[in-house]
N, C-alpha and C positions, 0 to 999 in steps of 0.2 A: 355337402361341400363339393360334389363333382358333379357341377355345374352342365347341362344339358344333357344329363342321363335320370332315369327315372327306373328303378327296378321294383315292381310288386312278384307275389305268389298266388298261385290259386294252383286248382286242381284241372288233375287232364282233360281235355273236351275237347268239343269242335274248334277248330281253328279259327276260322273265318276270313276276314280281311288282315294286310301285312302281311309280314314273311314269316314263316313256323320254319323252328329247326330240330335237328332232329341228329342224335349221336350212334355210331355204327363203328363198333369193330374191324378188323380186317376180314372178319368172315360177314360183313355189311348185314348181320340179323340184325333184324327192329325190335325192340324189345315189347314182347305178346299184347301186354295193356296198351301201348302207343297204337301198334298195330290194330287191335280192337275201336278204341276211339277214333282214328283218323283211319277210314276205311281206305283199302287201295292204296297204303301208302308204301308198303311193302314189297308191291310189286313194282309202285314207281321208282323207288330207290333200285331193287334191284337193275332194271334198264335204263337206266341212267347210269349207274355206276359201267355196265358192259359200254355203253354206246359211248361214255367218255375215259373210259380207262383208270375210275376211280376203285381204288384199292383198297380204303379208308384206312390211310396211315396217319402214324400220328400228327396230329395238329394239321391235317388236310382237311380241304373245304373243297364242295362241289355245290354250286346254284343253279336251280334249273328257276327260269322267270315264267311266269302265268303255268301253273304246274296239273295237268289234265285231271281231272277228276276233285279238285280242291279251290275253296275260296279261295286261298290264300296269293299274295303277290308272288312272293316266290317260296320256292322249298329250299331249302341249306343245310346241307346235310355233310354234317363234320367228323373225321376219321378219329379214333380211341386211340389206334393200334393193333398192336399181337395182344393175346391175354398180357404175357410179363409188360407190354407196358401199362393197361389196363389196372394191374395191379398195384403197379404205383403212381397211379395219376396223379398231375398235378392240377390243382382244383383251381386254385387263383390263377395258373395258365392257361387251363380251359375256358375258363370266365372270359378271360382280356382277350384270346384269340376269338371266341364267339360275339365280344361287342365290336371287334374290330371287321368280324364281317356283316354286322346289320347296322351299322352307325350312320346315323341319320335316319330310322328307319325304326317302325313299330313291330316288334315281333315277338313270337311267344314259342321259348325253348322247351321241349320236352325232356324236363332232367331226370329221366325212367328209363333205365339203359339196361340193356340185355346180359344178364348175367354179373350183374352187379346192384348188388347194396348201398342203394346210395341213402346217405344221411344227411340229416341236417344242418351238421356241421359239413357235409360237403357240400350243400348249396349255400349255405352262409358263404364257404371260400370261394365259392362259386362268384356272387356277386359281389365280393371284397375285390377280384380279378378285375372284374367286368368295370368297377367303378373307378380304376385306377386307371386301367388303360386306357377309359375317355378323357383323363385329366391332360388338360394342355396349359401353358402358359404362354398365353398370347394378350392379355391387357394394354400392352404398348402399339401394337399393330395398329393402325389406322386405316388401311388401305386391303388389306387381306383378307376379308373377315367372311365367313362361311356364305356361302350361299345353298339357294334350292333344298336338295333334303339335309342336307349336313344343319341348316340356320335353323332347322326342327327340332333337333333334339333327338334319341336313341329315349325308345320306350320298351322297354324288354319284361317280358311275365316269365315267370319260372315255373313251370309248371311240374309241381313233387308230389309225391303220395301224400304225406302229413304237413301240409300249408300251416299250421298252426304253429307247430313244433320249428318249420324253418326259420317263417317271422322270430320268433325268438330268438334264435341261433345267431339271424342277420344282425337282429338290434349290437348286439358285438360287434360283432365282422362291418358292423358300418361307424361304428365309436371309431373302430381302427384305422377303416381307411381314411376317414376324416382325419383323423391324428397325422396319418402318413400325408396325406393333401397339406396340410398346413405346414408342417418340414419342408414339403416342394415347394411350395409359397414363401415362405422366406426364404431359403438358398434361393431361390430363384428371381429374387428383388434385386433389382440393383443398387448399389451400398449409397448411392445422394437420395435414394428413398428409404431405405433401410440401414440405417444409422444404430449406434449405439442407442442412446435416447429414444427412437423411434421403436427398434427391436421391445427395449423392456416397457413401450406403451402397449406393444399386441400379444407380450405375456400375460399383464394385466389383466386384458378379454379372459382369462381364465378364470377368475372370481365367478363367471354368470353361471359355471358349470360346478361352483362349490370350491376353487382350489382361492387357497389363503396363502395372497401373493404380497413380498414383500421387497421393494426398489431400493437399495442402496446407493447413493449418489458419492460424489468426489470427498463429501466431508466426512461422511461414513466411514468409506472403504478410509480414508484417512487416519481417520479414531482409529477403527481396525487394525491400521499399520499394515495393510495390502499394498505395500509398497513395493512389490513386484511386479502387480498386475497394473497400478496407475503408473509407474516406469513406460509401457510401455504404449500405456494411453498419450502419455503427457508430450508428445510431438503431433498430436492432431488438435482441429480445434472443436472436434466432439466429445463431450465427456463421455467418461467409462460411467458403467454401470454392472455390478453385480447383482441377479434377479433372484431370490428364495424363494420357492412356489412349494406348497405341502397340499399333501391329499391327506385326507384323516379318513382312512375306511374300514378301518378296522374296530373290530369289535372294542376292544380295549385300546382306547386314545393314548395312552398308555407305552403301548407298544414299539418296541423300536424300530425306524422306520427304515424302508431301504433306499441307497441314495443312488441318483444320477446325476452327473456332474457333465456340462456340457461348453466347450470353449468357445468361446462366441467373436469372433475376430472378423468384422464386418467388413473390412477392407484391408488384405495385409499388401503394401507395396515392399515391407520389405526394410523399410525404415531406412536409417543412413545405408546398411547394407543393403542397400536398393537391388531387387530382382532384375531380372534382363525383362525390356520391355514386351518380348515376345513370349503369349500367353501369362501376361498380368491380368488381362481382364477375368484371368478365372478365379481371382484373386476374391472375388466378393463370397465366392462359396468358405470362405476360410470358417465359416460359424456354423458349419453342418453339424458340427457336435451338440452345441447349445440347441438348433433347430429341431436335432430327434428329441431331444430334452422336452422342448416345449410339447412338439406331438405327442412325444407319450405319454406325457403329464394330461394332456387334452386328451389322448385315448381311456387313459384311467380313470381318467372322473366321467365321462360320459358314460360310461357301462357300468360305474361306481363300485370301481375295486374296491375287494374287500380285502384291503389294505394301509396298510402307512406308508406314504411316500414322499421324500423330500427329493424334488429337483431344482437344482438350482445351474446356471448360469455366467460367467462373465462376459462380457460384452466391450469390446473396444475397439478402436482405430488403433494400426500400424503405420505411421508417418512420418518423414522424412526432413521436418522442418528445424530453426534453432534450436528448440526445446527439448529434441527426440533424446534419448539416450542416444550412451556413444560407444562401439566398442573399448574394451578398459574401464569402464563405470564399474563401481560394485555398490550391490544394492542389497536392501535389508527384507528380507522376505517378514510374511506376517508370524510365520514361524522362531523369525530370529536369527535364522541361518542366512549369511551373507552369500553374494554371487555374483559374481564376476561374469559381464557379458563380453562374449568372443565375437557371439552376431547378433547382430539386432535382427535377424531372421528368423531366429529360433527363439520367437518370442508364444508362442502356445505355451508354452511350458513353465514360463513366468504366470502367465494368468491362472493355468490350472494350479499349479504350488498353492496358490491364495487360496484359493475357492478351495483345494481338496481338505487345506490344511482348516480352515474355517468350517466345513460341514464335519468334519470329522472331531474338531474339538465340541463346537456349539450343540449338536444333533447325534452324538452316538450313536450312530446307523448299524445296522445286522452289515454290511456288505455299503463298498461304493465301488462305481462304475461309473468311468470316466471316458468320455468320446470324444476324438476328436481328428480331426485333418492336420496331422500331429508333422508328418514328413512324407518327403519326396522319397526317399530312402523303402519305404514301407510299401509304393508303387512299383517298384527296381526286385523287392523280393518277389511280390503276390499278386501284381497287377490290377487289374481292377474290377476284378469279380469279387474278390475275398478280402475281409478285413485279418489285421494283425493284431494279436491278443497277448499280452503281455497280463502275468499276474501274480500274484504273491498265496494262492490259496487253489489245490486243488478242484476241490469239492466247488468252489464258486465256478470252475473253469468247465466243472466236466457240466453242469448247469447252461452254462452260456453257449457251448457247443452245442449240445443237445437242442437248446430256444435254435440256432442258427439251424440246423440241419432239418425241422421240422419248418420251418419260417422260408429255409432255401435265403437266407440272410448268412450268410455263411463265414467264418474263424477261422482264424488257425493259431494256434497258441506258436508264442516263440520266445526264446531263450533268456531268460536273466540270469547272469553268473557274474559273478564278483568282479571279472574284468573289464566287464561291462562301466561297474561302477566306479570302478578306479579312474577309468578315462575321463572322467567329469569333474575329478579331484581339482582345486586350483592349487596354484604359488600362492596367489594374494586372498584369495578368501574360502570358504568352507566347500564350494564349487563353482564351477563354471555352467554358461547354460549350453556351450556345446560341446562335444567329445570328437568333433571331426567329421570326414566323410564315412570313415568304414564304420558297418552297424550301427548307423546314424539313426535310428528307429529305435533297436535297444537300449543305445547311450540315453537316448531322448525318455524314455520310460525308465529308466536307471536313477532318469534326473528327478519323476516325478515319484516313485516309490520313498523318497528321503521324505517323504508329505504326508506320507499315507500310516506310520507307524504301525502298529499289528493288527491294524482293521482290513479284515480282508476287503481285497481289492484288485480288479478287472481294468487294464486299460486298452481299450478300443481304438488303433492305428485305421481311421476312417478315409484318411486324404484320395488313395485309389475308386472309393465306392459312393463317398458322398455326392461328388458333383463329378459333371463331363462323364456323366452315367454311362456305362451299358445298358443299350434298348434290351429290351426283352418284353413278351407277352403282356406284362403289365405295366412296366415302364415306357414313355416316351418325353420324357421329361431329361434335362440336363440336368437338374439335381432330383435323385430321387426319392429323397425324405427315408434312406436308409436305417435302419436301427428301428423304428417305430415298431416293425409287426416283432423283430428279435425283441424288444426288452419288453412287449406287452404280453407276448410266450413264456419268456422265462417267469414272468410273472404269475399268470395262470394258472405254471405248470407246476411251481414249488411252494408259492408263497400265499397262495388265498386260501383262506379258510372253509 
């Protein structure tokens, strides 16, 4: 799915034609077997590095073009570090920095590095990096479109001791970043293309990968009595849609499965309580939560977790017309508990109510995890490198941190205490959907724990990380299909067989 790159494996050799790259510590040794294979390369690197003042620090690049004694077009030769950073390399940064200096451009990296072990699982992360960082979204452009070596394509070999064993490794590491691509694809649609309706047709495409997808429409969610979640459909004039998607990968069908729960709010303006018009258009990303949903559901069945997993989604319009709810409305959740709306802004939390309280009665899940671009509130704490982690269970938490901190998708758990809860309390009904400005992020997860009864449960404060991303190494995308490598980690790490 990342479209104009191409990565194979093979084993060390002659180079040839295209650019060969080549990795170097700060003490710039070549690692023996490289050095043995490409003869002379060793001494090249060293006089280059003197004659341009290369250090080989981390994530530094030096290109010498037409490189003396070598087929190859040019040498590129990328810095590690000290050993301490060496020691904890980051493998899918190295990838994305090493595709962003051959891009457009055929070349074969030597992943054989001097005084280190590299595995197969670290070239798998290797080109999970590399695949990500070529991802762009540009399908609307007309006018700009690549030329010369860029309109080629990036052909990258990998070149490891055990070619056999990486291919393996990759077949994962490529389930994932596919998963992670298709979150950026949809966050990054705009909402007259990606519609409520529209969204749960490209859930559907997950049927071809084995998942048993199931669309509930207005007369459903109806029946249901998710009369919280179509509340806040019902001022647009596209229908809501709730999506059920299950993976069966487990040994025993049997088994209960784990849930992810994702808000899917394709367009929020805001409703009556209408946002200021400056930076509404970021307003489409409001479904980042439902979008990790779907990639990880499409990352799981692709590498065919061996797992039970129920993802499911709501999907709605936020709008503004006769019909919309009004501030003072109280509405009947699918639970039975009534609520009283303060904003029609703080409408997430209506749709998850539905969906958490529906998977959790219908699906007895081990755990649900719930995503979503929930508050502004949750930006103002952690900004937008880190998500906020709101939860009712320990053990699920120290879990989800651990996925984050390996993943470099990164949590921080925060506070639920009773006062929290109180501020949601109403006059006229059982609650309100908002508790105010201060700790608008905990009130907001205060509101969705009344849903969740003793099933443990994780809520993911995505609104900082999902969309209007921070660039980094492997991102260059505006929404960057966050959550997808974290819940497909936590997965691997706890829960397959």
């Amino acid at each position: 799915m990342a479209d104009g790159i191409t990565i194979a494996f093979g084993p060390l050799g002659p180079v040839g034609q295209g650019d060969v790259v080549l990795f170097v510590g700060d003490d710039l040794a070549v690692a023996p077997a490289v050095a043995q294979a490409i003869g002379g390369v060793a001494d090249l690197v060293a006089r280059a590095a003197a004659s341009e003042r290369f250090k080989g620090k981390s994530l530094s690049a030096l290109a010498l073009p037409a490189p003396a004694g070598l087929d190859a077009d040019r040498l590129v030769v990328i810095g590690l570090g000290s050993e301490k950073d060496r020691a904890k390399l980051d493998w899918p940064a190295l990838g994305g920095f090493t595709a962003s200096k051959v891009s457009g451009r055929s070349a074969r990296a030597a992943l054989i590095l001097a005084g280190l072990d590299v595995t197969a699982a670290n070239a798998a992360d290797f080109a999970l990096g590399a695949r990500l960082r070529h991802y762009s979204f540009d399908r609307y452009k007309t006018k700009k479109k690549p030329e010369g070596e860029e309109a080629k394509g990036t052909a990258l070999t990998l070149m490891v001791a055990d070619v056999a064993a990486a291919e393996a490794a990759a077949k994962v590491s490529e389930a994932v970043s596919d998963g992670v691509i298709l979150a950026r694809e949809l966050i990054n649609e705009p909402p007259n293309v990606l519609y409520p309706e529209e969204f749960a047709r490209r859930a559907e495409a997950l049927t071809q990968l084995g998942v048993e997808v199931e669309v509930l429409g207005p007369g459903k969610l109806e029946a249901l009595g998710m009369r919280a979640l179509l509340a806040v459909a019902q001022g647009s004039t596209k229908e809501a849609r709730v999506v059920v998607m299950r993976w069966n990968g487990a040994a025993d069908p049997a088994e209960a499965p784990l849930a992810f729960i994702g808000k899917g709010v394709c367009f929020d303006s805001g409703g009556v309580s209408i946002k200021s018009a400056g930076g509404m258009e970021d307003m489409k990303g409001d479904m980042g939560g439902a979008a990790c949903v779907v990639g990880t559901m499409h990352a799981l069945a692709s590498r065919k977790a061996k797992v039970n997993v129920v993802g499911a989604i709501g999907i709605v319009e936020n709008m503004p017309d006769g019909n919309a709810m009004r501030p003072s409305d109280i509405i009947t959740s699918m639970s039975g508990q009534t609520i009283e709306i303060i904003n029609t802004d703080a409408e997430g939390r209506l749709v998850l109510a539905d969906v958490l309280w529906h998977i959790q009665s219908a699906y007895k899940p081990k755990f649900m995890i719930d995503l979503a671009t929930l508050t502004g509130a949750i930006i103002v704490a952690l900004g937008q490198d880190i998500a906020g982690m709101f939860s009712n269970d320990d053990a699920l938490s120290a879990k989800i941190t651990a996925a984050g901190e390996a993943t470099g998708e990164a949590v921080w758990r925060m506070p639920l205490i009773p006062a929290y809860d109180k501020a949601i309390d109403s006059k006229f009904a059982d609650m309100k959907n908002s508790g105010g400005r201060h700790g608008g992020a905990a009130t907001a997860a205060s509101f969705l724990k009344r849903y969740v009864n003793d099933v443990p449960w994780a809520h993911l404060d995505i609104a900082g990380v999902a969309m209007s991303s921070s660039a980094s190494e492997i991102n260059r995308s505006w929404g960057a299909g966050w959550g997808v490598r974290l819940l497909d980690r936590l997965v691997r790490d706890n829960y397959e067989a």
